[in-house]
Backbone bond lengths (Angstrom), bond angles and torsions (degrees), N, CA, C in turn:
res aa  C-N    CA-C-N  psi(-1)  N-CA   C-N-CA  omega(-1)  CA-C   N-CA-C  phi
1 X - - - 1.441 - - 1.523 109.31 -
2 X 1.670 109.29 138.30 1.559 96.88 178.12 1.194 81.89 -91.29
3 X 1.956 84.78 172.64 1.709 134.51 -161.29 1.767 86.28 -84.97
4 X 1.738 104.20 141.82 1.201 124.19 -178.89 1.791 103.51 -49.78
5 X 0.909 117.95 147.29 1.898 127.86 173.15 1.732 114.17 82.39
6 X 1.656 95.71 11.18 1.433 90.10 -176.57 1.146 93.38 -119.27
7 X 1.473 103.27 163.33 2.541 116.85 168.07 1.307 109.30 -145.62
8 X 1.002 107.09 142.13 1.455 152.26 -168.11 1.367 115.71 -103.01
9 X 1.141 141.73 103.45 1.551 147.86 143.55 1.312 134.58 -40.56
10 X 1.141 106.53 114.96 2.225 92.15 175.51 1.526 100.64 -139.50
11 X 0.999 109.83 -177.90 1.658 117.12 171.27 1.589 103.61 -75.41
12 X 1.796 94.90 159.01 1.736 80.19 -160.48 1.968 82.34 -111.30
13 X 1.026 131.03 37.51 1.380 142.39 168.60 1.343 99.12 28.66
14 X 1.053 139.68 -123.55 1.373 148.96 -149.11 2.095 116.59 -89.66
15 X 1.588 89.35 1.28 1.297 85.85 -178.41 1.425 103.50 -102.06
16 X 1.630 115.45 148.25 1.532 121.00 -165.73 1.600 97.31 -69.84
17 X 1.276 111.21 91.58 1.968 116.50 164.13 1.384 83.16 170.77
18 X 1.625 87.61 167.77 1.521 106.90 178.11 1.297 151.94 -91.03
19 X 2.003 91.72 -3.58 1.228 107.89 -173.48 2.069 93.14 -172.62
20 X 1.548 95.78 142.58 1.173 87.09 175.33 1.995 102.64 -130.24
21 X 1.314 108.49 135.24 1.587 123.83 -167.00 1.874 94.55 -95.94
22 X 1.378 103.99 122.54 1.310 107.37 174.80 1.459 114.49 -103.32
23 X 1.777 114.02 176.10 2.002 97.63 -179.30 1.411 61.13 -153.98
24 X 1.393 91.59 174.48 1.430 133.81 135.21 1.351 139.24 -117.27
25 X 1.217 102.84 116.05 2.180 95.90 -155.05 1.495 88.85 -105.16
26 X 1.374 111.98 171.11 1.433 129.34 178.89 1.106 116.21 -56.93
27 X 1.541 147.67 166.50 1.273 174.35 137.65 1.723 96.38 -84.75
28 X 1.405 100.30 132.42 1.423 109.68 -167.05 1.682 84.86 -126.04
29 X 1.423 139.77 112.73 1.310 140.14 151.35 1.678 112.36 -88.99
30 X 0.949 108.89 132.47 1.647 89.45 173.53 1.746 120.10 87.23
31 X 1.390 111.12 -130.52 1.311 127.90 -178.63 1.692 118.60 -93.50
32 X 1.479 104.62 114.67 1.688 89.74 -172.39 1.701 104.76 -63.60
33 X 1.042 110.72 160.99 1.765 124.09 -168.44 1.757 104.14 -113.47
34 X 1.083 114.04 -167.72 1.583 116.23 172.26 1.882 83.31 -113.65
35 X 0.999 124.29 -20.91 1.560 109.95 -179.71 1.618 102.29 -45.52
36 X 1.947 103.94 -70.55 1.202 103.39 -144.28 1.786 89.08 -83.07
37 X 1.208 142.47 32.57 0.851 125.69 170.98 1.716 101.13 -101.28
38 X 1.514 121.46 -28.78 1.728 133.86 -164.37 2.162 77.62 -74.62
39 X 1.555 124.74 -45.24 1.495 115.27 -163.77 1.264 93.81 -64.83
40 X 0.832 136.01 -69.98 1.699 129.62 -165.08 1.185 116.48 -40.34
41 X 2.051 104.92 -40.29 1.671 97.29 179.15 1.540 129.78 -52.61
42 X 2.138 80.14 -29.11 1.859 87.66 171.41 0.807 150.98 -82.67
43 X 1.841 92.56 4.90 1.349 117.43 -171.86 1.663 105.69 -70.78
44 X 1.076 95.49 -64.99 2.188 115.60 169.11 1.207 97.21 -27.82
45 X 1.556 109.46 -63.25 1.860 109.46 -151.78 1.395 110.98 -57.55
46 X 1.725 99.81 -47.66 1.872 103.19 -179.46 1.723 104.19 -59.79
47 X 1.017 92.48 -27.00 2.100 81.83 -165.19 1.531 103.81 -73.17
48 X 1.601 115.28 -33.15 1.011 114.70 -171.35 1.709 118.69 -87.06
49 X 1.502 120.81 -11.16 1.249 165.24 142.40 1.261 100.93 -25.11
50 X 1.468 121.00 -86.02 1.305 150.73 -140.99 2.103 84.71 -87.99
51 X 1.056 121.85 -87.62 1.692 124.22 168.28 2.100 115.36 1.42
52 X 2.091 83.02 -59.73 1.327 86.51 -170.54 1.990 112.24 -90.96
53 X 1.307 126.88 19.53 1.158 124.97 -167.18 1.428 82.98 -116.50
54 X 1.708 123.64 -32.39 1.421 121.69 175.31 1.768 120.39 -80.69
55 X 1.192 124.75 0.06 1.101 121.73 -154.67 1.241 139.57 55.80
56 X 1.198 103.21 63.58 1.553 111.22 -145.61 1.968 88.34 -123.41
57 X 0.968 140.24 81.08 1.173 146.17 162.08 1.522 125.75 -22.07
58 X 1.465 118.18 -62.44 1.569 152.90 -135.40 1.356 89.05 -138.83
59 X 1.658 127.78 108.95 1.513 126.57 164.85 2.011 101.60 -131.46
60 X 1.282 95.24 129.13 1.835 100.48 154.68 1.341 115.19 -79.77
61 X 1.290 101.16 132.07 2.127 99.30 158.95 1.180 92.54 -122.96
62 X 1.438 92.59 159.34 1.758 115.80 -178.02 1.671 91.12 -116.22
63 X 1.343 105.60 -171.47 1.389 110.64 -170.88 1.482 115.20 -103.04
64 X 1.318 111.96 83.20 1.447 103.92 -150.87 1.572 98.32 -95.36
65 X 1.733 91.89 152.76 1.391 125.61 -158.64 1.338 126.28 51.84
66 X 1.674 108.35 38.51 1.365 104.56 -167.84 1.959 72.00 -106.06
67 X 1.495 90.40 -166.67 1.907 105.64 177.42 1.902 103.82 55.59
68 X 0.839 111.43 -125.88 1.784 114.26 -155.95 1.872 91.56 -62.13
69 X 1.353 134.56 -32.54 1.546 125.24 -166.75 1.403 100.96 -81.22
70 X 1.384 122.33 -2.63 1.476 117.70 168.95 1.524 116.75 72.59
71 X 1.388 120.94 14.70 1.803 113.14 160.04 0.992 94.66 -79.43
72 X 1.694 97.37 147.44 1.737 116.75 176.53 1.996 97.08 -80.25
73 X 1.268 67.73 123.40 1.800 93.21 173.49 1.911 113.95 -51.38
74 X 1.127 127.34 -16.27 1.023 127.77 171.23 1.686 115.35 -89.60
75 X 1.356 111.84 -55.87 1.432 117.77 160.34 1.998 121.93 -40.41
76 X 1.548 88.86 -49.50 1.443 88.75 178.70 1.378 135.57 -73.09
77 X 1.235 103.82 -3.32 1.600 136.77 -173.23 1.799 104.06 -92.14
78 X 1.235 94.19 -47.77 1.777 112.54 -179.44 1.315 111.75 -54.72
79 X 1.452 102.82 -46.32 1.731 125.39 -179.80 1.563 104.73 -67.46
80 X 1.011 120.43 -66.31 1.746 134.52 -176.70 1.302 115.73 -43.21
81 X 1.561 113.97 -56.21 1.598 124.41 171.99 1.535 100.01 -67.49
82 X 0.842 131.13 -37.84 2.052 128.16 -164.75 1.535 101.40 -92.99
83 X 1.344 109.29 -2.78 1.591 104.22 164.19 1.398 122.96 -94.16
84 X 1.378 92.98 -32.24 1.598 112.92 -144.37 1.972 85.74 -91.53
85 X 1.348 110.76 -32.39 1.109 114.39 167.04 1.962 120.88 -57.13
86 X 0.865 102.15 -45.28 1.343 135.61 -174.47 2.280 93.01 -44.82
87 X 1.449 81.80 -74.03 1.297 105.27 -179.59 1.822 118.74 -36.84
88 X 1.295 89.28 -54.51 1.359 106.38 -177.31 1.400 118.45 -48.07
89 X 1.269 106.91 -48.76 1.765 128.64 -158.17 1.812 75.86 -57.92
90 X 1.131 140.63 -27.56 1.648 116.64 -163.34 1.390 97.00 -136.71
91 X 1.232 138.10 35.56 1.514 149.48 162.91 1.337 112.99 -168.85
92 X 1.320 108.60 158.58 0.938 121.78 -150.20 2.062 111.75 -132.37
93 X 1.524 98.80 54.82 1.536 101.13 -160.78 1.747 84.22 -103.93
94 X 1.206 100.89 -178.78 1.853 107.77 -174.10 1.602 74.03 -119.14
95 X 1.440 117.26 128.94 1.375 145.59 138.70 1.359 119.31 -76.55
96 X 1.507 120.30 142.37 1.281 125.75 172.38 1.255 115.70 -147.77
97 X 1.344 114.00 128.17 1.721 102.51 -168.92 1.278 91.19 -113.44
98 X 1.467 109.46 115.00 1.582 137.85 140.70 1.705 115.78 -39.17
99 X 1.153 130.35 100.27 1.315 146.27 138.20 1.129 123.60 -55.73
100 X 1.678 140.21 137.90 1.105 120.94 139.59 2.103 131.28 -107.21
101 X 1.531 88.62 -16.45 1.774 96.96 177.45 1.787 93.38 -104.31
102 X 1.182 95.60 150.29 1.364 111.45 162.83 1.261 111.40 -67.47
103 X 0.996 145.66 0.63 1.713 150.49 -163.65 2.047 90.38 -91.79
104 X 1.573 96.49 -33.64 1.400 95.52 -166.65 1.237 111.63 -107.04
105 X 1.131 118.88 -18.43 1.468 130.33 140.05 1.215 131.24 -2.33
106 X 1.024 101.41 -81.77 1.634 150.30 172.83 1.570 90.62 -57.07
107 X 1.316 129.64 -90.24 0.968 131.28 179.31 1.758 129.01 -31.74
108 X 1.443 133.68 -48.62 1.240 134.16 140.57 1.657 108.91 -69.53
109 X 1.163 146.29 60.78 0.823 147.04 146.98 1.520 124.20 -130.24
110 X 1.599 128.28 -11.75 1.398 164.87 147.07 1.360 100.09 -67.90
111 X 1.515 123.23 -58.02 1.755 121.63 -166.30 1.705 93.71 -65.23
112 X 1.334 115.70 -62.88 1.302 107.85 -148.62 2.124 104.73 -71.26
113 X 1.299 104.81 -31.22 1.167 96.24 -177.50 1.894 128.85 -51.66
């Protein structure tokens, strides 16, 4: 298993894209920390890392380690957009953040505006 803040590439076999970038983001028990908030940042960076060393133009993120890993969905959203922003200013890939509850919806939909 990789170490939390890192991603991994494989073929995405039968799913319509060409490649799918994996992480492992933090487990938040308790009190969020500035630790697991710096892992998540690395979570973005490697995925977005790994995309652009592959030629990978066009990437989805989902909201990782939000729901059962326990980051607060607002924080993790804060982190994701302020990375993903980050990224941009010196590449030029189309980001798309994949939602699945409207709770988060809503939530990247306030950040990005």
């Amino acid at each position: 298993m990789n170490p939390t803040g890192t991603a991994k590439i494989t073929s995405a076999y039968n799913l319509p894209c060409g490649s799918i970038i994996h992480t492992v983001g933090p487990t938040v028990s308790g009190k969020l920390t500035e630790a697991h908030c710096l892992q998540l940042e690395n979570c973005y960076k490697a995925c977005l890392e790994a995309a652009t060393e592959n030629n990978i133009k066009s990437v989805a993120l989902c909201c990782i380690s939000t729901g059962v890993f326990g980051f607060p969905q607002e924080s993790a959203a804060e982190i994701a957009v302020r990375t993903v922003r980050e990224f941009l200013q010196e590449h030029d890939n189309e980001v798309i953040f994949n939602v699945f509850r409207q709770a988060d919806f809503e939530i990247y939909d306030k950040l990005l505006r």
